[in-house]
C-alpha positions as CSV (number, residue, x, y, z in Angstrom):
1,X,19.4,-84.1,-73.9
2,X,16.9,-85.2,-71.2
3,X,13.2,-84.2,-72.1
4,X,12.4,-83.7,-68.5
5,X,15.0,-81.0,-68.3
6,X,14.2,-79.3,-71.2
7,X,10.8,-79.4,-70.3
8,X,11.1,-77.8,-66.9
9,X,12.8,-74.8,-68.2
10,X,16.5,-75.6,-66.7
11,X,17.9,-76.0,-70.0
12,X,16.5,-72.3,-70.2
13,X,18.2,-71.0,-67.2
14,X,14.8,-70.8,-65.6
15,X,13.2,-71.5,-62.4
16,X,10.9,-74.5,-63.0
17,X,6.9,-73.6,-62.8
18,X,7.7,-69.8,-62.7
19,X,9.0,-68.4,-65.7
20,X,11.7,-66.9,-63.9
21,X,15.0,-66.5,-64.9
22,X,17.3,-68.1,-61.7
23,X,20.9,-66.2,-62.4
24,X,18.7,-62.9,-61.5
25,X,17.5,-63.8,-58.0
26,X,19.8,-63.0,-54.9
27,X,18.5,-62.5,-51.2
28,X,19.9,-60.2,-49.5
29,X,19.3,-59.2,-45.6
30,X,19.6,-55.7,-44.7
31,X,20.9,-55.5,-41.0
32,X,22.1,-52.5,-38.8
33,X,26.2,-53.3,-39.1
34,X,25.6,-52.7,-34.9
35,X,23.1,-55.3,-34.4
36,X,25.4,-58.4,-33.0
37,X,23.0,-60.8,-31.3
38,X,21.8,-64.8,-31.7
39,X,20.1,-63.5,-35.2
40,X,23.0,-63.6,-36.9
41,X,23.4,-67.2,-36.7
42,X,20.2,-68.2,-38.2
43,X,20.2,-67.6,-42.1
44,X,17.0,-68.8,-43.2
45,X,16.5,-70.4,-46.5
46,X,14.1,-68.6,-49.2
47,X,13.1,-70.9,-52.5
48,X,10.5,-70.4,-55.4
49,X,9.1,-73.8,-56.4
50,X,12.1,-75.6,-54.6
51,X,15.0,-73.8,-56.1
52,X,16.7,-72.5,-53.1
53,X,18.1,-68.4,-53.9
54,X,21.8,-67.5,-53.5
55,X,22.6,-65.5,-50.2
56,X,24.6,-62.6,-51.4
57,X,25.7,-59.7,-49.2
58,X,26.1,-56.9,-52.1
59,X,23.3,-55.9,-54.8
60,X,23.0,-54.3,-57.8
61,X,20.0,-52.4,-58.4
62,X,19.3,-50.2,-61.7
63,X,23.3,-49.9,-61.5
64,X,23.3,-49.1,-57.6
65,X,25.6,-51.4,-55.7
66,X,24.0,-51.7,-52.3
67,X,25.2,-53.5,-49.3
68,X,23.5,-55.5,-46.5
69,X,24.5,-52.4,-43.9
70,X,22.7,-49.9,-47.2
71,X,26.1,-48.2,-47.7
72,X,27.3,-47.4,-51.1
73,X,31.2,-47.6,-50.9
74,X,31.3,-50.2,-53.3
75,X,29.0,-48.4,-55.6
76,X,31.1,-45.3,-55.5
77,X,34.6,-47.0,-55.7
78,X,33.4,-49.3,-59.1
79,X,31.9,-45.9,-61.0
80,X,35.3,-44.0,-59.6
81,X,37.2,-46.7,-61.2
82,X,34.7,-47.1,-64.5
83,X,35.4,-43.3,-65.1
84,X,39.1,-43.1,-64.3
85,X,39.7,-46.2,-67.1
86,X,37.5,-44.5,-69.6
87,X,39.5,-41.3,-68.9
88,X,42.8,-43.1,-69.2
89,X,40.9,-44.3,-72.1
90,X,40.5,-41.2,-74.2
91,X,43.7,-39.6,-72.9
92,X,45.9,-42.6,-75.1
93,X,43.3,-43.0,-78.0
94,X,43.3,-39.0,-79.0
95,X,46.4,-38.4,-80.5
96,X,45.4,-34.3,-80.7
97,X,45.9,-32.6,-77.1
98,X,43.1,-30.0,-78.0
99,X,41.8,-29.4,-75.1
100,X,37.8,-28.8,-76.3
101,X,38.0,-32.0,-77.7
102,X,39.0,-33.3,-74.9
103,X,36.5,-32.0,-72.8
104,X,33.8,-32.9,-75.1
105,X,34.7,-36.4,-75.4
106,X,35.3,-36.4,-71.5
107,X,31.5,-34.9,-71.1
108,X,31.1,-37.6,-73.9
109,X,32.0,-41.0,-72.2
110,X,32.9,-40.5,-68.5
111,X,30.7,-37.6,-66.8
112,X,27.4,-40.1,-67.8
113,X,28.8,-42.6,-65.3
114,X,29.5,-39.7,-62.9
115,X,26.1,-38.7,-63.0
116,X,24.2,-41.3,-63.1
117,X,21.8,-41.7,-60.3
118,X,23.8,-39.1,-58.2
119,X,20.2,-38.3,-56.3
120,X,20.6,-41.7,-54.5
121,X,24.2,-42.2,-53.5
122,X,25.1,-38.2,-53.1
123,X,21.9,-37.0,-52.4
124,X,21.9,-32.9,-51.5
125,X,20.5,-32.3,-47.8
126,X,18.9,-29.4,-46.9
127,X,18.8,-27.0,-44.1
C-alpha cells in the first residue's frame, strides 16, 4: 500500500488535512421549486482541502429526509413503508392472534418510527 495514501487519511475514508470523514459530506441547494431563471444553470463547486463534495438533491438529517424544495414526501413515504414492513413483520412472526400482545409489540417496534420527530414533518398549527 502506498505510504502517501495512508498518510493522508484516504486509506481512512477521510478528507486529507481535515479529519473529516468524506462519505458524510453532501451539498445540497435549497431553492424555491418556482424559481426557474439563469441560476439554475450555474452549479458551483464546494471543496474542503481540494476534495470536491457530492451534489445531492435529498438529505438526511437526524433521520429527516429533506429535499432541495424543504418538502418531506420522501421522509414520510420511507417511515410509512419502515412501519408497514415491521407491521407485516410481527403479524407473520406471532403465531398467537392475542390481540394485547399485539398491540404491545405494535407500540413496541412500529409506533417509535411513527413518532419520531413528528414536531418537524407534522408539526400542529395553531389558531
Amino acid at each position: 500500500m502506498n505510504s502517501q495514501l495512508l498518510h493522508s487519511g484516504w486509506y481512512l475514508g477521510l478528507i486529507p488535512g481535515s479529519g473529516l470523514a468524506a462519505n458524510k459530506w453532501t451539498v445540497c441547494r435549497f431553492q424555491n421549486s418556482k424559481w426557474h431563471t439563469s441560476h439554475d444553470c450555474i452549479r458551483p463547486v464546494y471543496h474542503i482541502n481540494d476534495f470536491i463534495l457530492p451534489l445531492s438533491d435529498t438529505i438526511r438529517d437526524l433521520g429527516i429526509i429533506v429535499d432541495s424544495n424543504l418538502k418531506l414526501d420522501k421522509h414520510v413515504s420511507a417511515t410509512v413503508h419502515k412501519a408497514h414492513s415491521r407491521a407485516n413483520f410481527i403479524l407473520h412472526c406471532f403465531t398467537s392472534r392475542d390481540r394485547k400482545l399485539l398491540v404491545k409489540a405494535f407500540c413496541a417496534y412500529v409506533r417509535p418510527l411513527l413518532e419520531y420527530c413528528t414536531a418537524v414533518w407534522s408539526p400542529i398549527t395553531g389558531i
